[in-house]
C-alpha atoms as a printed R data frame, in Angstrom:
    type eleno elety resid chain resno       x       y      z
1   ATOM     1    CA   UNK     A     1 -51.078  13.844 39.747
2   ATOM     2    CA   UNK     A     2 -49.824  16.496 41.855
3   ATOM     3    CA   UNK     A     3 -50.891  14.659 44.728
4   ATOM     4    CA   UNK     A     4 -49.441  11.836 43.979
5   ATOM     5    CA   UNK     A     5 -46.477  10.901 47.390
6   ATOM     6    CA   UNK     A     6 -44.348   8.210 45.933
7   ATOM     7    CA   UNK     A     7 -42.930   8.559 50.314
8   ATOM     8    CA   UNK     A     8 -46.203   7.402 51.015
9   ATOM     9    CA   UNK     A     9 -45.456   3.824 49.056
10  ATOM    10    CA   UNK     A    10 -41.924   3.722 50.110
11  ATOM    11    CA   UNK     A    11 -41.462   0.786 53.138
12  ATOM    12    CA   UNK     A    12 -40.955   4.153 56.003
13  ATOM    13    CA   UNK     A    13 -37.471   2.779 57.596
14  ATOM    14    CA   UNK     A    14 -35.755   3.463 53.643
15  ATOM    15    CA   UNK     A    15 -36.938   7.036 53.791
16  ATOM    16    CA   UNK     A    16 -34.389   7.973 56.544
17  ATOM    17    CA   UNK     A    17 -31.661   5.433 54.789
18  ATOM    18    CA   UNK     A    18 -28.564   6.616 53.554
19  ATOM    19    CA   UNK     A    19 -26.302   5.459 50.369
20  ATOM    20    CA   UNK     A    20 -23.287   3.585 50.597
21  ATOM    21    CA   UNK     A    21 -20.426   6.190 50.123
22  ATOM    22    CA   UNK     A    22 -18.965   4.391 47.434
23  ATOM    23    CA   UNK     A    23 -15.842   5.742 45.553
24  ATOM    24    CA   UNK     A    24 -16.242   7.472 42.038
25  ATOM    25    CA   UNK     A    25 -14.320   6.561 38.844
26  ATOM    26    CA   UNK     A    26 -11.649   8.209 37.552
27  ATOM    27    CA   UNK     A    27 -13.215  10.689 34.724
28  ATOM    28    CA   UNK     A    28 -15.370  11.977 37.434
29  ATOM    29    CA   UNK     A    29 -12.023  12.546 39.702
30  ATOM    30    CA   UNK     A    30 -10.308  13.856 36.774
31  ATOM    31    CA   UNK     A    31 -12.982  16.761 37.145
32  ATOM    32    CA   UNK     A    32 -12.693  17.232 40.902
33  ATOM    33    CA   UNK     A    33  -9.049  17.575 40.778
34  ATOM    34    CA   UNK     A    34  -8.731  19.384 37.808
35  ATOM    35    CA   UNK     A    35  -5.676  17.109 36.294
36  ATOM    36    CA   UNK     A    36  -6.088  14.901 33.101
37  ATOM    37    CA   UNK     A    37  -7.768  11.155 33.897
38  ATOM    38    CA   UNK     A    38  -4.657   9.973 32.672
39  ATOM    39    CA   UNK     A    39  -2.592  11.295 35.149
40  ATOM    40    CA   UNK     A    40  -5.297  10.487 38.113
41  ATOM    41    CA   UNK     A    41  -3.628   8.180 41.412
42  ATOM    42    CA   UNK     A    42  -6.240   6.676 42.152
43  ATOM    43    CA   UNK     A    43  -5.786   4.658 45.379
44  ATOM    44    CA   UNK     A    44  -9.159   4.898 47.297
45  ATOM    45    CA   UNK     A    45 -11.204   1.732 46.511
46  ATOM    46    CA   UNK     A    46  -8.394  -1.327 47.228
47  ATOM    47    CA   UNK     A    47  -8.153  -1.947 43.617
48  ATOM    48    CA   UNK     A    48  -5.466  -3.947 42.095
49  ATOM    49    CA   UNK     A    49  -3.080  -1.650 40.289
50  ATOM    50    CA   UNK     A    50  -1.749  -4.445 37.739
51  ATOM    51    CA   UNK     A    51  -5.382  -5.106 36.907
52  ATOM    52    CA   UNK     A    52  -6.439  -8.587 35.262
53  ATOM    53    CA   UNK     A    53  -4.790 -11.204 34.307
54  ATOM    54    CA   UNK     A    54  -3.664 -11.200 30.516
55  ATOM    55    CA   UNK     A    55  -5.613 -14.625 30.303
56  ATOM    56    CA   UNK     A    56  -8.870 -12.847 31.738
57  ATOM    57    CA   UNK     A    57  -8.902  -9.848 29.037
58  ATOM    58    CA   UNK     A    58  -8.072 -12.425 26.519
59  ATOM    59    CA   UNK     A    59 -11.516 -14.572 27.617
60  ATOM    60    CA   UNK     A    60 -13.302 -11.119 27.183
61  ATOM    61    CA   UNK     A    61 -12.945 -11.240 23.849
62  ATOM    62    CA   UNK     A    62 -15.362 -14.450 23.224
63  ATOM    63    CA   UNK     A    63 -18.200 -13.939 25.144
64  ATOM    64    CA   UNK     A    64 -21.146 -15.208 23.831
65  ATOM    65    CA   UNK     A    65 -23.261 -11.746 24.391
66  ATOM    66    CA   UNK     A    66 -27.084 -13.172 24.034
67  ATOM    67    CA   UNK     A    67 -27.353 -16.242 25.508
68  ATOM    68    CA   UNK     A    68 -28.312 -16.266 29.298
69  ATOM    69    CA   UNK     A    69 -25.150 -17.336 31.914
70  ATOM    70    CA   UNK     A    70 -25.494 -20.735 33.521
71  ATOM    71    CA   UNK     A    71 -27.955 -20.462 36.640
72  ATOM    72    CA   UNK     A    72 -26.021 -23.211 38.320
73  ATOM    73    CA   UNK     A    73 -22.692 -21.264 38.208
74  ATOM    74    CA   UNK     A    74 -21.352 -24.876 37.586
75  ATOM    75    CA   UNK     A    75 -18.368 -24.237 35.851
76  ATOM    76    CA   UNK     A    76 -17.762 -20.652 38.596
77  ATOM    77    CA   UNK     A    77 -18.020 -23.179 41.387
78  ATOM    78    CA   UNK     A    78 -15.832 -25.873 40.245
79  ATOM    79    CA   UNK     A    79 -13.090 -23.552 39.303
80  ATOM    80    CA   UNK     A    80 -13.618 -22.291 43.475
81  ATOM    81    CA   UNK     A    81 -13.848 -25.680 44.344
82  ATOM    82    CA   UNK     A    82 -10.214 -26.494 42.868
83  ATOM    83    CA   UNK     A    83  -8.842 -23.031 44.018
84  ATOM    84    CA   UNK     A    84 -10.142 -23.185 47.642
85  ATOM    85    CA   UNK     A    85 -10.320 -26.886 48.090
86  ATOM    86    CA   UNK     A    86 -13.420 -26.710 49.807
87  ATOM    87    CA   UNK     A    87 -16.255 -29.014 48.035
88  ATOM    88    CA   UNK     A    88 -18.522 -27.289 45.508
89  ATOM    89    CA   UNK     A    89 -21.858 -27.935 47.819
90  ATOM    90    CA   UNK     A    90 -19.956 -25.385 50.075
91  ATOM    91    CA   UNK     A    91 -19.798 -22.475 47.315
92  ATOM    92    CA   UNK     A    92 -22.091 -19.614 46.534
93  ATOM    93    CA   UNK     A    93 -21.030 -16.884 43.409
94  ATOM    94    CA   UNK     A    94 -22.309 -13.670 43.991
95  ATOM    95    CA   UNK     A    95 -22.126  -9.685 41.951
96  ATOM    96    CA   UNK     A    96 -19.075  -9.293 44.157
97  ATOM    97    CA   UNK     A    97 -19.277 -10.274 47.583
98  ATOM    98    CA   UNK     A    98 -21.523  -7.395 48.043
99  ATOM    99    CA   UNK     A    99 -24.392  -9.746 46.823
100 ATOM   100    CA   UNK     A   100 -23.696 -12.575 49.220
101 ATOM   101    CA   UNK     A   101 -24.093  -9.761 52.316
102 ATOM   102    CA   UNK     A   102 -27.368  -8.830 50.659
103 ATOM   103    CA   UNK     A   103 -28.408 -12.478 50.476
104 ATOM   104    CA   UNK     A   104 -27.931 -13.391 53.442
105 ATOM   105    CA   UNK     A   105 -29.788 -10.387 54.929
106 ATOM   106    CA   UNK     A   106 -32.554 -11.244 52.765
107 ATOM   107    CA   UNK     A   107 -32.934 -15.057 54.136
108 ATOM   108    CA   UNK     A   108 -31.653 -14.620 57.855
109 ATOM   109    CA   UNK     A   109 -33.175 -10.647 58.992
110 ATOM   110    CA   UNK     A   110 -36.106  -9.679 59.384
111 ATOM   111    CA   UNK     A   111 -37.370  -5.952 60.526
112 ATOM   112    CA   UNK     A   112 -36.472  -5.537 64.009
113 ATOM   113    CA   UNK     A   113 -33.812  -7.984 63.998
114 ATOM   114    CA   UNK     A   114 -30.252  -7.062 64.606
115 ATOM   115    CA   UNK     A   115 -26.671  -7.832 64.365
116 ATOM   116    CA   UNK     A   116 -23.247  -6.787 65.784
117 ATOM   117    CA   UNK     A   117 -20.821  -4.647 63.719
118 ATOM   118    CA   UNK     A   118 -17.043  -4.179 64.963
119 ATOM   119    CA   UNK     A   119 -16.492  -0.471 64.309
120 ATOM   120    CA   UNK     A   120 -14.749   0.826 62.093
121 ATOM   121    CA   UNK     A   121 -14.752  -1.232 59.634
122 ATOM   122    CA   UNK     A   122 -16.340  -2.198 56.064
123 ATOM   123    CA   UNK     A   123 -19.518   0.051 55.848
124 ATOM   124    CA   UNK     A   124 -21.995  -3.113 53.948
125 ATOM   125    CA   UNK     A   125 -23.060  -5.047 56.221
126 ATOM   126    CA   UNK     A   126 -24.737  -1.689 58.097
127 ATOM   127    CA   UNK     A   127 -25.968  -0.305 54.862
128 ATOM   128    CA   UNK     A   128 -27.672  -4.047 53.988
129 ATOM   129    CA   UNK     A   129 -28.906  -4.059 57.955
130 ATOM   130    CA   UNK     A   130 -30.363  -0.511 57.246
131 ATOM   131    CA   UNK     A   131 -31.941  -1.754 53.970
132 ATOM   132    CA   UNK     A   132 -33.603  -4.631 55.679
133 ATOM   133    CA   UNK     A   133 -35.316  -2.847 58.738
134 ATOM   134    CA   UNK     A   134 -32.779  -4.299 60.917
135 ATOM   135    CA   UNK     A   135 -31.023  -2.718 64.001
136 ATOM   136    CA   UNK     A   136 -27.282  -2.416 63.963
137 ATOM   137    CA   UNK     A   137 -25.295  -2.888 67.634
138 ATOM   138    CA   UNK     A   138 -21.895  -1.398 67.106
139 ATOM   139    CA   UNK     A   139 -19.167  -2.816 69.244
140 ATOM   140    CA   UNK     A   140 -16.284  -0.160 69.477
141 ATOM   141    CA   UNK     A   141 -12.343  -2.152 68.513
142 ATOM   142    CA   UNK     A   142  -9.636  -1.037 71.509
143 ATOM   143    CA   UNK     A   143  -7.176   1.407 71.069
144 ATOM   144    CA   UNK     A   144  -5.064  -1.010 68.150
145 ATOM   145    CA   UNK     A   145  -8.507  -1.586 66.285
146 ATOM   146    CA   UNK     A   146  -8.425  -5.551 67.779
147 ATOM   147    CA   UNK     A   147 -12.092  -6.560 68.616
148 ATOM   148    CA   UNK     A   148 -12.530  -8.071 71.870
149 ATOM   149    CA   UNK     A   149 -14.983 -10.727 72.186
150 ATOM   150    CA   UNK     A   150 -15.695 -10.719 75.475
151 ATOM   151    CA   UNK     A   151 -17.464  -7.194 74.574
152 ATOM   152    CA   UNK     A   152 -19.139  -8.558 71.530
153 ATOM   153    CA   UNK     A   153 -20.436 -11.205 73.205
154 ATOM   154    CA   UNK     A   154 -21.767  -9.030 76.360
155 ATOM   155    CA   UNK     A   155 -24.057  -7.348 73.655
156 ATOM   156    CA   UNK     A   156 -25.508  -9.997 72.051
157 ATOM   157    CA   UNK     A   157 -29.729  -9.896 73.076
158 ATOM   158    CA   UNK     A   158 -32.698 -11.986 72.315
159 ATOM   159    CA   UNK     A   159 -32.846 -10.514 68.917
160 ATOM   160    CA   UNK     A   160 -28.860 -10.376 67.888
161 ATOM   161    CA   UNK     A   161 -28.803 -13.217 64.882
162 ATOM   162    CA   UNK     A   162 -25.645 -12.217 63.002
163 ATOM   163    CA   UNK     A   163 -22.133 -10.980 63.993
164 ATOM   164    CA   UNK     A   164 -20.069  -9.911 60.664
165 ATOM   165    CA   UNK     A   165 -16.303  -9.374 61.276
166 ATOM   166    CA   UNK     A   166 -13.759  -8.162 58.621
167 ATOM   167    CA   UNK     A   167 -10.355 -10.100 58.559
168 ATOM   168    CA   UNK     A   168  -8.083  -8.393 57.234
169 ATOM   169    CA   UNK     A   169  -9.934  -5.541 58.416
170 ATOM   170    CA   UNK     A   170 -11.294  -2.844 56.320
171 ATOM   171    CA   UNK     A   171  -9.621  -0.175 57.356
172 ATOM   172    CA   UNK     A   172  -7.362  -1.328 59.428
173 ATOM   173    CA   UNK     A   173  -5.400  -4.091 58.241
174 ATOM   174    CA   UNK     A   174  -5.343  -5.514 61.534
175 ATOM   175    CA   UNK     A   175  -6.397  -9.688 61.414
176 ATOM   176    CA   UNK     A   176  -8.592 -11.873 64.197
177 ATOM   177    CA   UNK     A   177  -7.471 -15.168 65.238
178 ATOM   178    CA   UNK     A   178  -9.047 -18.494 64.980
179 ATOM   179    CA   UNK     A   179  -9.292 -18.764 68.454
180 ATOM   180    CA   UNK     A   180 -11.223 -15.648 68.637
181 ATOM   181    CA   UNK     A   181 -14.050 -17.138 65.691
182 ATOM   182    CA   UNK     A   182 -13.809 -20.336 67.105
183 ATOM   183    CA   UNK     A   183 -15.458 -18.618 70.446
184 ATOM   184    CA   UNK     A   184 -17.721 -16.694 68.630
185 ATOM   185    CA   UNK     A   185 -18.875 -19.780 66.786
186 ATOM   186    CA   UNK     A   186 -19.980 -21.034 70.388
187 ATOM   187    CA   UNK     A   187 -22.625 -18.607 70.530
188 ATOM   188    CA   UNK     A   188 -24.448 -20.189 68.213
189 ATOM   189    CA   UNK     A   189 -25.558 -16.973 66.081
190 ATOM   190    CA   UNK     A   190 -24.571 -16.776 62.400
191 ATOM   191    CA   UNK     A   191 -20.805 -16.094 61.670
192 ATOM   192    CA   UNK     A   192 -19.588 -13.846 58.878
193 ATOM   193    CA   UNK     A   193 -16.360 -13.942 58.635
194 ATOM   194    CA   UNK     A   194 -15.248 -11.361 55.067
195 ATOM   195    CA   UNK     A   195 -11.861 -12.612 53.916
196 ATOM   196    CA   UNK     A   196 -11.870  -9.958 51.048
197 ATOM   197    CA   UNK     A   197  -8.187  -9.475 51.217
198 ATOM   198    CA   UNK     A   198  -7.290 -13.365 51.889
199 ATOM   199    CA   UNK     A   199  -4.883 -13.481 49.802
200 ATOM   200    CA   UNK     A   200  -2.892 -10.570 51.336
201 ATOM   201    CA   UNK     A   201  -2.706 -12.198 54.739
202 ATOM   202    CA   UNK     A   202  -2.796 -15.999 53.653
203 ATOM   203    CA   UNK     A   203  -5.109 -16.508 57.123
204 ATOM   204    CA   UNK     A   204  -8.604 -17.734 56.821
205 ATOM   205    CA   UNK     A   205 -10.760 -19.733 59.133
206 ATOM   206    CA   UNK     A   206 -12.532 -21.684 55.661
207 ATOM   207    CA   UNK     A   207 -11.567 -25.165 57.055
208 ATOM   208    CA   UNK     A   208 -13.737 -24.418 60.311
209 ATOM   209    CA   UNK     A   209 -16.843 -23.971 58.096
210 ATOM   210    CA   UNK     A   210 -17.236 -27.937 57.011
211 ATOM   211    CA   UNK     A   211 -17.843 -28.848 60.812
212 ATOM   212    CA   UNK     A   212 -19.817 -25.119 61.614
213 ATOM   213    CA   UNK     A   213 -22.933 -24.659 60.103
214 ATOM   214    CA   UNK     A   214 -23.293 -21.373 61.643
215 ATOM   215    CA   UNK     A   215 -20.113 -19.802 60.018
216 ATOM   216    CA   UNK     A   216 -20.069 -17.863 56.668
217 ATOM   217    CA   UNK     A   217 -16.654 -16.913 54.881
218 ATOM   218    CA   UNK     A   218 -16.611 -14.212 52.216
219 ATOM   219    CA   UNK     A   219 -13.982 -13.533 49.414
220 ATOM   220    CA   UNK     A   220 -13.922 -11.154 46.342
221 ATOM   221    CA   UNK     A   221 -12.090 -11.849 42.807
222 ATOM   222    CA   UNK     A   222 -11.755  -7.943 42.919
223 ATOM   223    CA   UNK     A   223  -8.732  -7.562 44.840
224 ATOM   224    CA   UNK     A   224  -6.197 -10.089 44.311
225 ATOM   225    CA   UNK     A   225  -7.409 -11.011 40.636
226 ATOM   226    CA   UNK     A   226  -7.948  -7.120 39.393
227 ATOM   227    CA   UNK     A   227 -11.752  -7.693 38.377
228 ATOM   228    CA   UNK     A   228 -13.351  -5.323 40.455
229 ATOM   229    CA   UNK     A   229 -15.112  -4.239 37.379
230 ATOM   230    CA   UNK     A   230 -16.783  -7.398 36.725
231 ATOM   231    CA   UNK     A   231 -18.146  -7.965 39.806
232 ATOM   232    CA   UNK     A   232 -17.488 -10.957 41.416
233 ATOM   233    CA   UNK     A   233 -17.188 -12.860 44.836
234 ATOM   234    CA   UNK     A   234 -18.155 -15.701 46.626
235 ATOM   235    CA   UNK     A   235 -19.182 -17.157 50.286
236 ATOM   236    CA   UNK     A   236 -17.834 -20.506 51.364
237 ATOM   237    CA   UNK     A   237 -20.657 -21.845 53.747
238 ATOM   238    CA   UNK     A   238 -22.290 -25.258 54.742
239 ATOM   239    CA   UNK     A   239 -23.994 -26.494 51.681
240 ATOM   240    CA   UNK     A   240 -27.726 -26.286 53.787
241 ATOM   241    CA   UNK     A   241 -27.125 -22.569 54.196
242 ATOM   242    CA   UNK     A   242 -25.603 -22.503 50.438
243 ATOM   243    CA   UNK     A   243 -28.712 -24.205 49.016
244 ATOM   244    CA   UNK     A   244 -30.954 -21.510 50.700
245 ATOM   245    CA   UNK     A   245 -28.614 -18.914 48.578
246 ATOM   246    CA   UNK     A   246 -28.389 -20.854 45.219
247 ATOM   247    CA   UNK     A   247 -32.453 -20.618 45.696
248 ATOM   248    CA   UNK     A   248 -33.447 -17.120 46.679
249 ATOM   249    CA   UNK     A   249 -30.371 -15.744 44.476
250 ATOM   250    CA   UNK     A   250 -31.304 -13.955 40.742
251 ATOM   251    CA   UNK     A   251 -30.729 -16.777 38.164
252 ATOM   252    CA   UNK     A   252 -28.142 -14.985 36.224
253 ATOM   253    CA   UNK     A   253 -26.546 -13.471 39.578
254 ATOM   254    CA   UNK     A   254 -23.503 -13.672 37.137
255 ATOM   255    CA   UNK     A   255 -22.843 -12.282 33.981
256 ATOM   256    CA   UNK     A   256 -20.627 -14.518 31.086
257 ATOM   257    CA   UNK     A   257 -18.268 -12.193 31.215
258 ATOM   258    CA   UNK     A   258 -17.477 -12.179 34.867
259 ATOM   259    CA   UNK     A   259 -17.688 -16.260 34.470
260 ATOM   260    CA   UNK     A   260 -14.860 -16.268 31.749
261 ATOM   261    CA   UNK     A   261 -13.038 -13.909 33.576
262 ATOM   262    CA   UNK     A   262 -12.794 -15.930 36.824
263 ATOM   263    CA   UNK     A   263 -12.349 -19.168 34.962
264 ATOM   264    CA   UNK     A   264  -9.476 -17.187 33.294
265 ATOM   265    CA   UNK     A   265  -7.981 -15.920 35.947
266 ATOM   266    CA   UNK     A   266  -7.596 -19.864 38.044
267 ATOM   267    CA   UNK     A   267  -5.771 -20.186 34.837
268 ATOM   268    CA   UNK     A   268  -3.127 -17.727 35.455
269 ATOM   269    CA   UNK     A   269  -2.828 -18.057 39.471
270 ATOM   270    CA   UNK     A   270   1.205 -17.892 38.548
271 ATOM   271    CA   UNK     A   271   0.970 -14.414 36.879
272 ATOM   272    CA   UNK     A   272  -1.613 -12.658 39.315
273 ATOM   273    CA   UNK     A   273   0.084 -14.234 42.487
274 ATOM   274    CA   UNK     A   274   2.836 -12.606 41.616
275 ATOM   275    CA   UNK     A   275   1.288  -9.529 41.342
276 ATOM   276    CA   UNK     A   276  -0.230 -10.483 44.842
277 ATOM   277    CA   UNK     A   277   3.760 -10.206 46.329
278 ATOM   278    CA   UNK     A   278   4.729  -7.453 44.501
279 ATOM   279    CA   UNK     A   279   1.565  -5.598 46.208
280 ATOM   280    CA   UNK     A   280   2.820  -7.340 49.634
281 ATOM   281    CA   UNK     A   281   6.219  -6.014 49.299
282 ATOM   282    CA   UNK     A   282   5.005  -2.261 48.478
283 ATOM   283    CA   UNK     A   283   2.641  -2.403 51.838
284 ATOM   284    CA   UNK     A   284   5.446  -3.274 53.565
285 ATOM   285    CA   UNK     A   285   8.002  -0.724 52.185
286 ATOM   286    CA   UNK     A   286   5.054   1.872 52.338
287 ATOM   287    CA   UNK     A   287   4.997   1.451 55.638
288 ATOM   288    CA   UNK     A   288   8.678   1.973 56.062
289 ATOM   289    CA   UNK     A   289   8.292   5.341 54.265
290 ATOM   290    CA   UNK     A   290   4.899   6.458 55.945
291 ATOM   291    CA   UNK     A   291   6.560   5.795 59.319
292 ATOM   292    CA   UNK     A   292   9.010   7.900 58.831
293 ATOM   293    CA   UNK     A   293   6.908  11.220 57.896
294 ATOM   294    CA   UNK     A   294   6.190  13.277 61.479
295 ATOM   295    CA   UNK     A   295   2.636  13.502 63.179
296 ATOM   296    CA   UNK     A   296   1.903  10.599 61.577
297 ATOM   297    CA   UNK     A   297   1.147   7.081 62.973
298 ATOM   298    CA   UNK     A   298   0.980   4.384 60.409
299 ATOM   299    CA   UNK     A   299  -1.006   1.837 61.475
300 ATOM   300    CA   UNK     A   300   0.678  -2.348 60.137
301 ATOM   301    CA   UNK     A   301  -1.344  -4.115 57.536
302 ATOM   302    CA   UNK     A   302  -2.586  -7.577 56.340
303 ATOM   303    CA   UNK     A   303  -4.331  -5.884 53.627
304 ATOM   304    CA   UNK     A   304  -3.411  -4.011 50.173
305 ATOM   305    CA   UNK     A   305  -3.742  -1.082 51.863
306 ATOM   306    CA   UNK     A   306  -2.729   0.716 55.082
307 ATOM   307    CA   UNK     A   307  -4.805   3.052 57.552
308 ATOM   308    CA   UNK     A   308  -2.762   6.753 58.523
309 ATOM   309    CA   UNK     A   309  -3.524   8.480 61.307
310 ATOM   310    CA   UNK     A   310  -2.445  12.181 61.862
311 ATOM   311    CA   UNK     A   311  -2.351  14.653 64.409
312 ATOM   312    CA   UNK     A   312  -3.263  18.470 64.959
313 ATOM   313    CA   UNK     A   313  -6.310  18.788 62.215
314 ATOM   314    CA   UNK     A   314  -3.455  17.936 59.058
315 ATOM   315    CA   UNK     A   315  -5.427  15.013 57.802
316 ATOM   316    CA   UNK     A   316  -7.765  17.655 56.125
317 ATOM   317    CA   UNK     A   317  -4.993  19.481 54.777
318 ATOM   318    CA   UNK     A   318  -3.017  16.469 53.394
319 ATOM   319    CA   UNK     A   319  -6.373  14.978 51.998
320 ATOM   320    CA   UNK     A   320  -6.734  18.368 50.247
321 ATOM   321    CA   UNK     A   321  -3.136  18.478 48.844
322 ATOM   322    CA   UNK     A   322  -3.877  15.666 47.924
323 ATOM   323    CA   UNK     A   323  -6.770  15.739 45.649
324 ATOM   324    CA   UNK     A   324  -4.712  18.971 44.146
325 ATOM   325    CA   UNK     A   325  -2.409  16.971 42.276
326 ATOM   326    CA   UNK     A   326  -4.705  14.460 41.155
327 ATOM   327    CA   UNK     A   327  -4.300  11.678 44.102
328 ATOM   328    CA   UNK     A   328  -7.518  10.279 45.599
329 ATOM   329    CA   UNK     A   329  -6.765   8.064 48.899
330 ATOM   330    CA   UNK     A   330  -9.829   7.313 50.990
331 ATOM   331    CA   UNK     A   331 -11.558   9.514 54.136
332 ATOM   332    CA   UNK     A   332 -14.096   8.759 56.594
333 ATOM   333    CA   UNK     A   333 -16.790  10.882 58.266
334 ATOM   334    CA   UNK     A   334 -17.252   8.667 61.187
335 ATOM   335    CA   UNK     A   335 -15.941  10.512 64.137
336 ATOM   336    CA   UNK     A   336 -13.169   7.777 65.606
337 ATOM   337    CA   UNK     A   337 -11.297   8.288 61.493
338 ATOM   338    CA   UNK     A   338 -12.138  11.342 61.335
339 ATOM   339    CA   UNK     A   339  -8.308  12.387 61.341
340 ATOM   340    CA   UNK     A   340  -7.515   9.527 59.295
341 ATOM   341    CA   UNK     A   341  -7.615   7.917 55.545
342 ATOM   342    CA   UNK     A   342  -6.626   4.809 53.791
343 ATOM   343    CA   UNK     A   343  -4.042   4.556 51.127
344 ATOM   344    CA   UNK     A   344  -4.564   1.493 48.954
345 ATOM   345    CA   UNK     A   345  -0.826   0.114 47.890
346 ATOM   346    CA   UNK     A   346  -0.556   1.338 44.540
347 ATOM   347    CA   UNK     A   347   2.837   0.800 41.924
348 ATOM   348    CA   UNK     A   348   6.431   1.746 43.054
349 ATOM   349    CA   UNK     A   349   6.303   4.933 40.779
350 ATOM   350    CA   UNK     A   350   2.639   5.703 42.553
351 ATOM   351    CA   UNK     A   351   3.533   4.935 46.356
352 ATOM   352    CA   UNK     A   352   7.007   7.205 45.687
353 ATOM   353    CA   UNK     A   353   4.923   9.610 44.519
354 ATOM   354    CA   UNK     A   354   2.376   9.650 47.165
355 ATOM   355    CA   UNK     A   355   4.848   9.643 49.817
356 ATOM   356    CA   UNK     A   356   6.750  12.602 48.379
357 ATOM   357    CA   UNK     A   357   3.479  14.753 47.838
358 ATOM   358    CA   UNK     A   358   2.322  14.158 51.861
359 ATOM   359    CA   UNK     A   359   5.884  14.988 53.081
360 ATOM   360    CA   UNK     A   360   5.668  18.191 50.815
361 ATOM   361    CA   UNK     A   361   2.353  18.963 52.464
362 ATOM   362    CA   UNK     A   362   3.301  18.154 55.700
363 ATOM   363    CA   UNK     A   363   6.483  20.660 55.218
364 ATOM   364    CA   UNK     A   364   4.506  23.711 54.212
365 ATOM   365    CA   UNK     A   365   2.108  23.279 57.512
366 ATOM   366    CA   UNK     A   366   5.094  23.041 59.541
């Protein structure tokens, strides 16, 4: 079977595809930096750094392991339906809101089709295009990392059929107005709008999508709720494009333990909201602190985290310092954040901590 090519059977545009440069967990960063997983900072993924709700590790403990999850997510889309107030016919579960990007790819693209990305920002919906043989048209943000519509809209072709924006954006913090997705609505291409970090900004565009059957919303239970673990998310669409996903969608999408968590979690809206503030009040008091460090700019944020900026080649150095005493924040390799990273908004102790050790950094470059 030395012969044998398994390249030959692989579709050819996957063979050139890259992974997603998702974020590793903590035992492996405990071996990177050297310092004891227990004492690992790890602020690099936006995760919630109160975790769960006490109601949601409670449900974990009575999960009925071997019998199959409901198909219908009827119980997962009620409990939306109540929290958003948008009408269950309207809601789609997915594995994280990841899942909903894929599905959508996998009823709307088709090789050779393409859609418009606002760079920088979330790296899925290029990775999905990739996956699915479609083109991806970047459209550079200005100077602030706003989009500008008039310049999306001057690169839409013949074959442009979706344009995904990130509000809050991903890594930038920065939001878009409704009068901005109520133009691109007009075009009359699909609409993705990913509200991931909704409830950090408390601005969504989900009451346009009753009267817009060309508009997609996405939101995650992994930031605000702290079950980033279990995997969920959800897209709030017209119920003809959410019947398309309940049928093309794996059966048991999602697992019982992600369902009992969620249910859980509506439960205890009290408990994690305020969770949701205290993160709000650290972003903005990180800020504070950031702005104050030299040959930095610090860029404001909608999101639970915030984007940093340096100058003179110390992002390197800082990341480096960094990762020496066990803190992991997120860096790019694209060329335009190339002297940047994202620090997700971590506890008091954490963000005093963080801000001391890129100060100290900072000093001994001086």
């Amino acid at each position: 079977m030395d012969s044998f090519d398994i390249g030959n059977f692989i579709r050819p545009h996957l063979l050139m595809s890259h992974t997603y440069e998702a974020m590793d967990p903590p035992k492996v960063l405990a071996k990177i930096s050297g310092i004891n997983e227990g004492n690992i900072i790890k602020l690099n993924g936006n995760e919630n750094p109160y975790g769960a709700s006490p109601k949601a590790i409670e449900a974990l403990k009575n999960i009925t392991l071997h019998i199959y999850p409901d198909p219908n997510q009827v119980q997962v889309r009620q409990a939306l339906s109540k929290y958003t107030g948008i009408t269950v016919d309207h809601l789609v579960a997915g594995a994280g809101a990841d899942e909903i990007i894929d599905l959508l790819f996998r009823i709307f693209i088709s090789p050779g089709d393409k859609i418009l990305d606002c760079a920088p920002t979330f790296g899925m919906y290029s990775f999905c295009a990739k996956i699915a043989g479609a083109d991806v048209t970047y459209v550079d943000r200005d100077a602030n990392y706003d989009i500008n519509v008039d310049n999306i809209i001057s690169k839409i072709d013949a074959k442009t059929k979706i344009i995904f924006i990130t509000s809050p954006n991903n890594p930038t913090g920065n939001t878009v107005s409704t009068e901005q997705i109520k133009r691109l609505i007009s075009t009359n291409l699909l609409i993705v709008i990913d509200e991931a970090y909704y409830e950090f900004s408390q601005q969504t565009v989900q009451d346009l999508v009753p009267e817009n059957k060309n508009l997609i919303v996405l939101r995650t239970m992994s930031k605000w709720a702290g079950l980033a673990g279990l995997r969920i998310g959800y897209g709030i669409m017209h119920p003809s494009v959410a019947n398309y996903l309940m049928e093309i969608k794996p059966p048991y999408n999602i697992n019982s333990a992600a369902e009992a968590a969620l249910l859980a979690s509506f439960e205890d809206i009290k408990y994690l909201n305020k969770n949701v503030l205290k993160i709000i009040s650290e972003r903005e008091r990180m800020f504070i602190l950031l702005n104050q460090i030299p040959k930095m700019k610090v860029y404001p944020s909608r999101g639970n985290y915030i984007l940093c900026e340096f100058s003179e080649n110390y992002c390197k150095r800082v990341y480096a310092g960094l990762i020496e005493k066990g803190i992991f924040v997120r860096k790019y390799t694209s060329n335009r954040l190339e002297n940047s990273f994202r620090i997700s908004i971590g506890t008091p102790e954490q963000n005093d901590y963080v801000t001391k050790t890129i100060k100290t950094i900072m000093n001994k470059n001086e």
